[in-house]
C-alpha positions as CSV (number, residue, x, y, z in Angstrom):
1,X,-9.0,14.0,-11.0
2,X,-11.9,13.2,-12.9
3,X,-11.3,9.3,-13.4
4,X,-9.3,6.8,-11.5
5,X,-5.9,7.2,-13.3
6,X,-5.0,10.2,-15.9
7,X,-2.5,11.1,-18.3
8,X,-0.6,13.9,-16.8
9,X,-1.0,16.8,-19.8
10,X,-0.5,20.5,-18.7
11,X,-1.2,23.3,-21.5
12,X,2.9,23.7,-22.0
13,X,3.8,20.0,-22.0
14,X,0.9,19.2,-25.0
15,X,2.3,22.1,-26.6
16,X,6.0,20.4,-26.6
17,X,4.4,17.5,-27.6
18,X,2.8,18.5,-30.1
19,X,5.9,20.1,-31.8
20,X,7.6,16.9,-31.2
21,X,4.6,14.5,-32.4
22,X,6.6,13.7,-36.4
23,X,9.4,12.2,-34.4
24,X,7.8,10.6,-31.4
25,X,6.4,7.3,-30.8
26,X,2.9,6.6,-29.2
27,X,3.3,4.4,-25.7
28,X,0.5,2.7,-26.9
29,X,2.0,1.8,-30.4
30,X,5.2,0.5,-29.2
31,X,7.3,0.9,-26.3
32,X,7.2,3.6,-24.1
33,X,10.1,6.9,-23.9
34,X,12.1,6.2,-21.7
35,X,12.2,2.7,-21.9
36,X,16.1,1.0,-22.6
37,X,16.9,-2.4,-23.6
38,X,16.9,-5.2,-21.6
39,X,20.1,-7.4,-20.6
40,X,20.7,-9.4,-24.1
41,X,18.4,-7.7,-26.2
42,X,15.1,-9.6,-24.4
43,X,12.8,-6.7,-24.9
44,X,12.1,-3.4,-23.7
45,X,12.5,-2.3,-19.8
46,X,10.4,0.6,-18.7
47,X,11.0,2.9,-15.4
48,X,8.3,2.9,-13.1
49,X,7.9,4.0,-9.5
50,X,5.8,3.6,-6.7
51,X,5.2,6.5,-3.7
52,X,5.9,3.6,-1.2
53,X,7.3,-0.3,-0.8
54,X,4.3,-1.8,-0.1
55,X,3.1,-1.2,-3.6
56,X,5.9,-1.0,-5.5
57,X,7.0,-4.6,-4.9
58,X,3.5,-5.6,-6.3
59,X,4.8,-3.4,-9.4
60,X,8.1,-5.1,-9.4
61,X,6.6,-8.3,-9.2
62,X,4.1,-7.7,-12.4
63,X,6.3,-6.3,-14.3
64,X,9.3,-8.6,-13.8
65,X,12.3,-8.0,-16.0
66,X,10.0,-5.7,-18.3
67,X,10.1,-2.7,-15.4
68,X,13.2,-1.2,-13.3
69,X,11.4,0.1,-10.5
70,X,11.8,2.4,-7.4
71,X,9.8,3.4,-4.4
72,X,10.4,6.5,-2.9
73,X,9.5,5.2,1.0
74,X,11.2,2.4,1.8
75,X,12.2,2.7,5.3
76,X,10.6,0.5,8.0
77,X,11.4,3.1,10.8
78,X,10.0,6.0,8.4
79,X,6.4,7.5,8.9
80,X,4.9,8.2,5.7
81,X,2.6,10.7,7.0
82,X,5.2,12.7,7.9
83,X,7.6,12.1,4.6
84,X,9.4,15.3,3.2
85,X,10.3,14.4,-0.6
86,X,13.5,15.1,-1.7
87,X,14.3,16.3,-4.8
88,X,15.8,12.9,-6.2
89,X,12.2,11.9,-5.6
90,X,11.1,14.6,-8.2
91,X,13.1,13.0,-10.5
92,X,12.4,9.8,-10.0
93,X,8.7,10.5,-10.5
94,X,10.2,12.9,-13.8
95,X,11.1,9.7,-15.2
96,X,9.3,7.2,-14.5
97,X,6.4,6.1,-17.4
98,X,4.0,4.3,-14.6
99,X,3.8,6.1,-11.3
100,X,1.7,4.4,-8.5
101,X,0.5,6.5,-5.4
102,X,-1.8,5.7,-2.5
103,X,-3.6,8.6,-3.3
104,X,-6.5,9.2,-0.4
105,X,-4.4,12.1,1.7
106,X,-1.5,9.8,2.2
107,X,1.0,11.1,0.6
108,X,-0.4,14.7,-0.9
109,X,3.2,15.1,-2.2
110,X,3.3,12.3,-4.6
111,X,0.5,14.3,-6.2
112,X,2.3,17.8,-6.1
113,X,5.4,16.2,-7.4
114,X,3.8,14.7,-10.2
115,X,1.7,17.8,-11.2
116,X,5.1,19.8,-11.2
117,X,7.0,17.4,-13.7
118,X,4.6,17.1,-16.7
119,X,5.1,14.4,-19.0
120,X,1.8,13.3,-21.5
121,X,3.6,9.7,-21.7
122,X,3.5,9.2,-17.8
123,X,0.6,7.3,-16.1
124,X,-0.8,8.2,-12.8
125,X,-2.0,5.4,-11.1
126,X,-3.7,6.9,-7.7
127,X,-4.6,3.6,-5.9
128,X,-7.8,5.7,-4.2
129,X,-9.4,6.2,-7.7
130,X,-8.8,2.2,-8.1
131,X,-10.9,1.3,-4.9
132,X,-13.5,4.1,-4.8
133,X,-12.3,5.4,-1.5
134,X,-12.2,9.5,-1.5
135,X,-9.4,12.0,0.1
136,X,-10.4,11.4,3.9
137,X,-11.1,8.0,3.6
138,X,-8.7,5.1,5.1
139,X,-5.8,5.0,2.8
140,X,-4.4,2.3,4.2
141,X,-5.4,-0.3,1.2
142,X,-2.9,-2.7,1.3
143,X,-4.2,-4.3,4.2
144,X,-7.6,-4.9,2.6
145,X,-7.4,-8.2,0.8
146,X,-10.2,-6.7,-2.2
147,X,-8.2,-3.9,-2.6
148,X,-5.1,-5.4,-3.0
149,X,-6.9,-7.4,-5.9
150,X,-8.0,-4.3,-7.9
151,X,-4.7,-2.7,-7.8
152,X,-2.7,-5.6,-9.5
153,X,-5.3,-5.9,-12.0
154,X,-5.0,-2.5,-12.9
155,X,-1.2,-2.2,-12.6
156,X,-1.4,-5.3,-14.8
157,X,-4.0,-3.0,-17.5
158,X,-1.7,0.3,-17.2
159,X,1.6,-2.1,-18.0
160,X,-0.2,-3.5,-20.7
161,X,-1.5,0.3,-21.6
162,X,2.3,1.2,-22.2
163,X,3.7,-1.4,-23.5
164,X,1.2,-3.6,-25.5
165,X,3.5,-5.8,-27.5
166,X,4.3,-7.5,-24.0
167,X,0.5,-8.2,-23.1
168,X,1.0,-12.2,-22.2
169,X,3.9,-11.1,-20.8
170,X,1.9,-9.3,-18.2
171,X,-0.9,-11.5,-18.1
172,X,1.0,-14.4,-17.1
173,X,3.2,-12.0,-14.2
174,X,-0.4,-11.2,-13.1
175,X,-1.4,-14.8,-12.8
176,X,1.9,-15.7,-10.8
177,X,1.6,-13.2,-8.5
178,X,-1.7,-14.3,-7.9
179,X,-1.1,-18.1,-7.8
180,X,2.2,-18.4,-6.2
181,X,2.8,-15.2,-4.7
182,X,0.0,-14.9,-3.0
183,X,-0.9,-18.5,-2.4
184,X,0.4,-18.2,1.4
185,X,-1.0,-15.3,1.6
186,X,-4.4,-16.1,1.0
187,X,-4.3,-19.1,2.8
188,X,-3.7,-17.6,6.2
189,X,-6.5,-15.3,4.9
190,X,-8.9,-17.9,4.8
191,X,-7.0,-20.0,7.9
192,X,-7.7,-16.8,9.9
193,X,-11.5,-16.2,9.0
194,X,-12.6,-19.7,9.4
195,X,-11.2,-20.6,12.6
196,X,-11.4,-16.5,14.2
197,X,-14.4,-15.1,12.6
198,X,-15.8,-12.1,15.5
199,X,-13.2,-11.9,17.2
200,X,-12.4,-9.0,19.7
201,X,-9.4,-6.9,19.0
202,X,-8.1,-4.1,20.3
203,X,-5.8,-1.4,18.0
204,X,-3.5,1.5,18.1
205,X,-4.8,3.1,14.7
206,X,-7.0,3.0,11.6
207,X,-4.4,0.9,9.6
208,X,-5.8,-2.2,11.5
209,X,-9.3,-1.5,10.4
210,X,-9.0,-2.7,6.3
211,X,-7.0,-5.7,7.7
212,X,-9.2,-6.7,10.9
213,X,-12.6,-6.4,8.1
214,X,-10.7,-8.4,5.4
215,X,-10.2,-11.4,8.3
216,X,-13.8,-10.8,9.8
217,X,-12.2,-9.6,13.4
218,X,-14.5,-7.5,15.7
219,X,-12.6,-4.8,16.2
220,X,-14.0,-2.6,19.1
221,X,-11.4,0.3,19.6
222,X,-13.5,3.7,19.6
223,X,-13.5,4.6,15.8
224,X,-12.3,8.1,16.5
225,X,-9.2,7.2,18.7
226,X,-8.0,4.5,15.9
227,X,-8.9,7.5,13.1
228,X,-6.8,10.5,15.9
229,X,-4.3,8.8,16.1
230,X,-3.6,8.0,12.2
231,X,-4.5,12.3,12.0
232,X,-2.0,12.9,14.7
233,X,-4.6,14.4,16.9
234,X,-5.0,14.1,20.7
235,X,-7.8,12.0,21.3
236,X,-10.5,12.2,23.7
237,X,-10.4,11.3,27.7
238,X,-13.4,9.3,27.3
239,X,-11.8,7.0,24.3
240,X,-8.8,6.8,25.8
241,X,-11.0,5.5,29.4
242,X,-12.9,3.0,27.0
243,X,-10.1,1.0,25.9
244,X,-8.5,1.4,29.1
245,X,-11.7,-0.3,30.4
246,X,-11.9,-3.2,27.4
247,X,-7.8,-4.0,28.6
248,X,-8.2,-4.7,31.8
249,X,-11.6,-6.4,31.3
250,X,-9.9,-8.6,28.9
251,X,-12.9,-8.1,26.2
252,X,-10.3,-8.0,23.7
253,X,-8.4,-11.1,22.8
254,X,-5.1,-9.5,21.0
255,X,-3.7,-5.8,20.6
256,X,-2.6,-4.7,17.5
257,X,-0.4,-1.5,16.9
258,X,1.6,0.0,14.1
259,X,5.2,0.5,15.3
260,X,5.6,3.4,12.8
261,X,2.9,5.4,14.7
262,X,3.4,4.8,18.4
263,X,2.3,7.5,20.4
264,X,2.5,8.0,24.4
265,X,-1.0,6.9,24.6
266,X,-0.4,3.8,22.1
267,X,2.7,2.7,24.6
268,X,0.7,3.0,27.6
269,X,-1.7,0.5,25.9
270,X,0.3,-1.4,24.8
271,X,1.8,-1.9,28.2
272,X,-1.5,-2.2,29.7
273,X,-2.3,-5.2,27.2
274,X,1.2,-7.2,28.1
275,X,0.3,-6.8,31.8
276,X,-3.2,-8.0,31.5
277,X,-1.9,-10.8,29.9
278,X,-3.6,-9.9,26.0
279,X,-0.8,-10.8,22.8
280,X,0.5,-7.9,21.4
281,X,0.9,-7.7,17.4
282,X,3.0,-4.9,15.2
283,X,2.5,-4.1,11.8
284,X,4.0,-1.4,10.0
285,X,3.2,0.7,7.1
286,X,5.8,0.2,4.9
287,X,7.8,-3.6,4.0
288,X,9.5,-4.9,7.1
289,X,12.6,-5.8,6.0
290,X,12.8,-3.6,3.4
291,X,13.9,-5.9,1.4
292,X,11.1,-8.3,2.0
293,X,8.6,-8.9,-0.8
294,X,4.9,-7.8,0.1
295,X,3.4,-11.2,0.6
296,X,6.4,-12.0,2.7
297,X,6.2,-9.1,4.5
298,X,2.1,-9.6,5.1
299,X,2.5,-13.4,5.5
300,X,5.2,-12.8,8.4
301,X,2.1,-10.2,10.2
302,X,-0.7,-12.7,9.4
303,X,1.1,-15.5,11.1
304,X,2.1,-13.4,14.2
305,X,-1.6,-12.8,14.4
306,X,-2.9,-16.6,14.1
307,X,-0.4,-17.3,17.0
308,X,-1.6,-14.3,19.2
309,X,-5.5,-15.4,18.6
310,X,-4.1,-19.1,19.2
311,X,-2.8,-18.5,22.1
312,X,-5.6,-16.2,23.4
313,X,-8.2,-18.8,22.8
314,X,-5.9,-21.2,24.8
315,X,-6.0,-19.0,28.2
């Protein structure tokens, strides 16, 4: 696409639209189609959606009781870079008026999906475009403090895009997200970088890296092992004899893995780590619960870390 977010308007859909344009309403003019009634008559409720948990809850949580919304991955045993869509996703996406996807060749799908169910009243919010990171990039952005940021300010702008009667609505769901929701969340944040700052880790994948540079951990897994085993490729002999070599030599302090990606050669390091004595992390991809809320869900990971590097720095 050529801007961060687009209107989603194929030759046969602006034709509709246009035929339709004496009887419909602009989103930006009132609220959006689609939209019902809230409970009691308090305004106007507006379906959006989210390719996975991690950001929808964000969108849940800024859009309060102005948005009903669902995410199509919500599973905690699921990989999402193996999902199959299923055509009640297709129609989730159909109607939804905000769609958020991680964009980035995470979940091509999302993109295919929404390209096959035109609508010119439907925003695509592709959370790559947000945060400047292109298709082959590391699209896992939700453990990146920053990045997290940028999206909820521009969920926050798209929500006000739609439905701009309900602007301080939105503002002040933004500000509570940012003041209360997150307040735990950036304190371990901060907790973590002043007190662990360079650091030596160890990881199963790429999904560490955003999260191990947002706390200013060292993280000294070969780059192309963390990046094969996020592709689902075989990686090399040699990587595999380098962090073989930085476990047993204890030059990392903690281990961190992704339980939604563990291959033979993540287990058997994984083992290696818990015999030499190194604390072993998980983090997943998706909300674990999946009912948990996503500063809940990150809070529960950052604090599993602090007590690994805690007790690391103790032996």
């Amino acid at each position: 696409m050529s801007s961060r977010r687009s209107l989603v308007v194929p030759l046969a859909a602006a034709a509709l639209a246009a035929g339709l344009a004496g009887c419909a309403s602009s989103p930006t003019a009132s609220a959006p189609a689609g939209a019902t009634t809230a409970a009691g008559g308090g305004g106007q409720v507006i379906p959006v959606a989210a390719s996975i948990n991690t950001w929808g809850s964000i969108l849940q949580q800024l859009g309060g009781s102005h948005v009903k919304e669902t995410s199509l991955i919500s599973n905690p045993n699921t990989d999402p870079h193996d999902y199959e869509p299923t055509p009640a996703d297709s129609r989730v996406i159909a109607g939804s008026k905000l769609f958020v996807e991680n964009g980035i060749g995470y979940d091509p799908w999302a993109q295919q999906s929404v390209a096959a169910n035109p609508d010119p009243d439907r925003v695509d919010l592709d959370v790559g475009q947000v945060v400047g990171i292109p298709d082959g990039g590391n699209p896992h952005r939700w453990y990146s403090p920053p990045d997290v940021e940028k999206v909820a300010d521009a969920i926050t702008a798209d929500l006000k895009r739609l439905d701009p009667a309900d602007s301080a609505y939105y503002d002040t769901q933004r500000q509570t997200f940012e003041t209360s929701g997150l307040a735990t969340y950036h304190q371990l944040i901060n907790d973590i970088r002043t007190t662990y700052s360079g650091t030596r880790i160890g990881a199963s994948e790429s999904i560490v890296t955003p999260l191990a540079e947002g706390l200013g951990l060292d993280l000294i897994t070969p780059a192309a092992f963390l990046d094969d085993i996020n592709d689902g490729t075989d990686p090399s002999a040699a990587d595999k004899s380098t962090i073989d070599d930085q476990i047993t030599r204890k030059q990392i302090k903690v281990y961190v893995y992704n339980t939604q990606n563990s291959t033979p050669d993540v287990a058997a390091q994984v083992d290696e780590a818990r015999k030499a004595g190194i604390p072993v992390v998980q983090v997943t991809e998706t909300l674990s619960p999946a009912n948990a809320s996503f500063e809940d869900w990150q809070s529960a990971q950052l604090r599993s870390l602090q007590t690994a590097l805690a007790q690391s720095a103790r032996s």
